[in-house]
N, C-alpha and C positions, 0 to 999 in steps of 0.2 A: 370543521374549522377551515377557515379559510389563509393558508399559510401563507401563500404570497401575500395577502393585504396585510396579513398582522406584523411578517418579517421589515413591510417597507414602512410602518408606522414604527416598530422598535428601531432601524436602523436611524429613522429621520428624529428620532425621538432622542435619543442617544448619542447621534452624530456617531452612528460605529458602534465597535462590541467591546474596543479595546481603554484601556490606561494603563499610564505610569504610577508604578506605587511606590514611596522610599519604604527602606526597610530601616532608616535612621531617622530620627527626631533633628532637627537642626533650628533650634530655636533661645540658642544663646550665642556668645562667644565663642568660648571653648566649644560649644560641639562645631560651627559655623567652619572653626580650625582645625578639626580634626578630620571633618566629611571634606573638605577642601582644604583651600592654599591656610597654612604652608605644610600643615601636618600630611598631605595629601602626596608630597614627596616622598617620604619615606617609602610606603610603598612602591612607586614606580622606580626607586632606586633598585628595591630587592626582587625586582622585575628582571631590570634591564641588568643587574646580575643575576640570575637565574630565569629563564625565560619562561620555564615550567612552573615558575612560582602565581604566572596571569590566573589559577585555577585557583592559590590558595585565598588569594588578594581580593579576584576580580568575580565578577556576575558569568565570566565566561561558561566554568562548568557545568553551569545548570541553563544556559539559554542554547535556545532551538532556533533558528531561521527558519523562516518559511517561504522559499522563494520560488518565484511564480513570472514568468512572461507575456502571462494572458492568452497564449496560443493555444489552449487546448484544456476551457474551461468548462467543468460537467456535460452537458448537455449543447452548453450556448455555443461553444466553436471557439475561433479567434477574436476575442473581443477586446485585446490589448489590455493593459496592464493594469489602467485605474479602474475599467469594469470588474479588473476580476480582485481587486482590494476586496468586498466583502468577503468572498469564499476565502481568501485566505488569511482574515481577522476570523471568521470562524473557524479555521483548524486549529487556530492558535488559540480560541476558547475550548475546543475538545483537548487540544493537548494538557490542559490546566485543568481542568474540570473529572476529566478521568483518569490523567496520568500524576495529574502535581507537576507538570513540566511548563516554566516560563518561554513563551515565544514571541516570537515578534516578526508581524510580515513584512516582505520586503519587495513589493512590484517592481520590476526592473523594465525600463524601457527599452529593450535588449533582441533583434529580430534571430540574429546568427547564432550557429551554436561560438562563434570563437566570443562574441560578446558576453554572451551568456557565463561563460567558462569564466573570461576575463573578471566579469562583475561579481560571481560566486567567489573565486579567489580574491576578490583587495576586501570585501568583508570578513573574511573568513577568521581575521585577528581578534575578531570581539564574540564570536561564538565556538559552543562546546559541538555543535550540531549541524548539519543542512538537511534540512527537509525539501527535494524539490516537490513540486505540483504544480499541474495543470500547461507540461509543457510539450509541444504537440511530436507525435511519433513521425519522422526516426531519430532527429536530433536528439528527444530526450536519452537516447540508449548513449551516444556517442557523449552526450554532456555528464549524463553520471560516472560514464566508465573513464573517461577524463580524471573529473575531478576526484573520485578515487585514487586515481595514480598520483596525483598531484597535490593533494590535500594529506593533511595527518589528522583529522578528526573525521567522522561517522558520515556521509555520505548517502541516503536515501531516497529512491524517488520510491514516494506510496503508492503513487497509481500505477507502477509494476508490482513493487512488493511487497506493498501492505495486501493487493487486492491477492493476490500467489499464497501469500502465507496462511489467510483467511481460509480459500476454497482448499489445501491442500487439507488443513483443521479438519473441514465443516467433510471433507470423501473421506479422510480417515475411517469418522464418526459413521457418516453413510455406509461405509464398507462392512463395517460390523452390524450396521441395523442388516444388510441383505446376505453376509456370510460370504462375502466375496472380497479375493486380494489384490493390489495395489498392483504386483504386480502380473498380475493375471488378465486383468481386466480389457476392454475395449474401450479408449477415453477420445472422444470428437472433440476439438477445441473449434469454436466457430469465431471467428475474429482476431487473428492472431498481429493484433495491435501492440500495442507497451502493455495492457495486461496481460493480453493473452500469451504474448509471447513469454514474461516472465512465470506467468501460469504453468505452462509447458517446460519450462527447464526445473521449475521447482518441484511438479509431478515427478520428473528425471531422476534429480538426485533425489528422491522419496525412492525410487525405484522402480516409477513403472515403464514398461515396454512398449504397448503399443498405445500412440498415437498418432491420430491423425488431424492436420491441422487442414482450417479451410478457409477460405476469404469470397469475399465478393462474386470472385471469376472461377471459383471452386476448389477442388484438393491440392491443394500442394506438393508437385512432385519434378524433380529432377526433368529439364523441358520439356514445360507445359505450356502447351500453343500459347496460351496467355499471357504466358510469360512470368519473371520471377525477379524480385529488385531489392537489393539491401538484405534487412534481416529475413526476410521470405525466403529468399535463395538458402539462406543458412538452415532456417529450421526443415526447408524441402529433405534436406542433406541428413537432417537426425530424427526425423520423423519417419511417419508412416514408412515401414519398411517390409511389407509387401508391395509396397510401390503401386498404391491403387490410385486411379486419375476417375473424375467427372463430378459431380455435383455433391452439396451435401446430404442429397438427400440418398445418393450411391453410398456414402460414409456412414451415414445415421443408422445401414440396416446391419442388425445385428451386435451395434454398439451397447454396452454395459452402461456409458459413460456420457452425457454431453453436458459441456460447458462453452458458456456462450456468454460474448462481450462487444454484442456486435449492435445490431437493430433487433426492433419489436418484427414479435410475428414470424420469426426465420426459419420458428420450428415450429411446422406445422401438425396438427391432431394426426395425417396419417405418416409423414415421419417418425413422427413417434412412436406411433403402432408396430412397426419395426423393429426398435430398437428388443433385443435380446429381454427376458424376463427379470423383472427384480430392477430395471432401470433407473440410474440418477442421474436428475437435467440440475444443473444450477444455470438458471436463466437469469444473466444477470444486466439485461441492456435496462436502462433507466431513462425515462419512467417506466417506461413499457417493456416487461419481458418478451422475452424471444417466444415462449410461450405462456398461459396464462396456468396457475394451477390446476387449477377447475378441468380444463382442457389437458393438462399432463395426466393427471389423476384418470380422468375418462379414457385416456390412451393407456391406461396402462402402467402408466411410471411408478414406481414405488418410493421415491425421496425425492422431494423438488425444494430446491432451495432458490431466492432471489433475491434481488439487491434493493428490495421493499422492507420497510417497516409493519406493512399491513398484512404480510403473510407471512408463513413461520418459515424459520431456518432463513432469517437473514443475513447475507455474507455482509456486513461492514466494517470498513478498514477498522471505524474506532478500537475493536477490540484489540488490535497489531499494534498499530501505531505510539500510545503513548507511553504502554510499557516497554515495548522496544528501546525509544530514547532512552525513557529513565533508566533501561537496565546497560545500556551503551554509557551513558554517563556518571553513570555511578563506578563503571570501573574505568573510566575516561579514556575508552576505547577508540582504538586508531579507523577501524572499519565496522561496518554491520556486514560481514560475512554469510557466506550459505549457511555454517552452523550454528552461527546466531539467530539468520532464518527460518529455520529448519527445528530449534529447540523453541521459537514463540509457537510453530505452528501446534509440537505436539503439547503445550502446556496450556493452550485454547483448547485443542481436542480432550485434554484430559482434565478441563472441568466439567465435563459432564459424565455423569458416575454410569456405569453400563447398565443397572439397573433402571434409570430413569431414562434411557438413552431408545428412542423411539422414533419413526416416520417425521415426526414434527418435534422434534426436539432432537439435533443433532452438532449447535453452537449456543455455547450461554448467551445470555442477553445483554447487549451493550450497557446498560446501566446493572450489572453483575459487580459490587465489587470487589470483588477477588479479582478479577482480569488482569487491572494493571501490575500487583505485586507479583501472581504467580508468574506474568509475563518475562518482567524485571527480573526476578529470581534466574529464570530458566537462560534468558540474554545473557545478565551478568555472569554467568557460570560457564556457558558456551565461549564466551570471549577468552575468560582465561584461559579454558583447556586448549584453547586455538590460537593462542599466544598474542593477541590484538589488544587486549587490558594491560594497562598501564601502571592498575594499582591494583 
């Protein structure tokens, strides 16, 4: 099938993915005054005396934003804000489709992080949620960790930590197919972007020890001819702590572990040869893995997961993402925390029963439905015990 022609005939077809739906009849009088003026008052009376009441009244509780600056759209790059309207009318069809959660995108004409910041904050009165995406590394670190501090509702960029929560799930799972521990292991992060980097702290707090993160100009360490800028500096600092320097392909030997976020092709058949017995790559550059499986398999590797639909153990956010909200909203949660993070991860990992749990089957399948409740369940739960729920 041919998806690009069919997507650009459904979108023209359509005009978009999205509409407004009422959830009321308004086809007399009375209901005409009860959905609006003057009945329509009462409620924002018992608002503007209790402000916390906008959840009992209003659409707030259950809407998601999805907001986006077009800087840092899939594959395509900086393509500004009306390019990137499709991709984020389609998250906003994943969040409804697999999670039951209403959203609504919101392309912002917005280059700076203080813009950005500014514009997420004056919306932020009509939703229960912020989903950012697609907005380019390193801003995006500084605009969530912001609006975090500054926001009292949930706060999310996915393409740090939906894509974290996924991969920590899907090496759980791997770790048990090969008999080896979290925090024992040798784990190479190759791309330490906005995923990789939230990849790596999320590995952390799971517990594991050794990592080593690599970029473009190679390992990451404490002055490196190359040099080091922003979040690189920081994770040089908590990372790899034998303090090894040169290529990734110096990293790869003997590695248990890689995970890769970067470009096609980075990990070649005899790097991989390398890598320690019993090895897992989740190769997740898109389209094109960092390696091919076919090619991981032939070197060697014993769990290869990627960011494809055509090959098994696919990491995709969908499985994080809709249950997350829902389970943040349902206890009208002030933040999505590490242990909120941390509880979707292992409640992914622990749908698949150890019994069925094998080489190629190591994450259920996005259209699984179980994902979204047990997700919800495990969020909603974390929240309380971590004091961020509200109800």
């Amino acid at each position: 099938m041919d998806y690009n022609k069919a997507a650009l005939e459904l979108h023209e077809k359509y005009h978009g993915k999205l509409t407004v739906q009422s959830l009321v009849e308004c086809r007399d009088r009375d209901a005409l005054s009860t959905a609006y003026t003057p009945g329509v008052a009462e409620p924002c009376r018992k608002i503007k005396a209790n402000p916390d009441d906008v959840y009992r009244y209003t659409c707030k509780g259950r809407m998601v934003a999805v907001v986006s600056n077009g800087t840092a759209v899939l594959g395509l790059g900086n393509i500004g804000p009306e390019a990137a309207m499709p991709v984020m009318e389609g998250k906003c069809v994943l969040f409804k489709e697999f999670g039951g959660v209403d959203a609504f995108p919101i392309c912002i004409d917005a280059k700076t992080k203080e813009e950005v910041v500014a514009a997420v904050k004056a919306i932020a009165p009509t939703f229960g949620g912020i989903n950012l995406e697609d907005i380019r590394s390193p801003e995006c670190f500084e605009i969530e960790e912001q609006l975090e501090r500054e926001l009292d509702i949930p706060v999310f960029h996915d393409d740090q930590h939906g894509t974290a929560i996924i991969v920590l799930a899907g090496l759980l799972n791997a770790l048990k197919v090969v008999g080896k521990r979290l925090e024992d292991v040798r784990i190479v992060q190759n791309g330490p972007g906005a995923a990789g980097t939230a990849i790596i702290k999320m590995l952390m707090t799971a517990g594991a020890k050794h990592i080593i993160a690599v970029d473009e100009h190679g390992i990451l360490v404490p002055g490196r001819p190359a040099g080091l800028e922003g979040h690189k500096a920081h994770l040089a600092e908590i990372t790899n702590p034998e303090r090894l320097s040169g290529t990734l392909a110096d990293a790869i030997r003997g590695a248990d572990v890689f995970i890769g976020t970067s470009v096609a092709n980075a990990l070649t058949v005899e790097m991989a040869k390398t890598m320690a017995p019993d090895a897992i790559v989740f190769a997740m550059a898109n389209p094109n893995p960092e390696i091919l499986p076919t090619d991981a398999k032939a070197a060697g590797v014993r769990v290869i997961g990627t960011g494809r639909s055509d090959f098994p153990n696919q990491v995709n956010n969908v499985l994080a993402f809709p249950g997350i909200f829902r389970g943040a909203l349902s206890v009208r949660a002030r933040d999505i925390n590490p242990a909120m993070k941390m509880a979707a991860a292992r409640a992914i990992a622990g749908l698949i029963p150890d019994e069925e749990m094998n080489e190629e089957n190591i994450l259920p399948k996005a259209f699984d439905p179980r994902i979204a409740g047990a997700v919800a369940d495990a969020v909603a739960q974390a929240a309380r015990e971590s004091g961020v729920a509200r109800v």
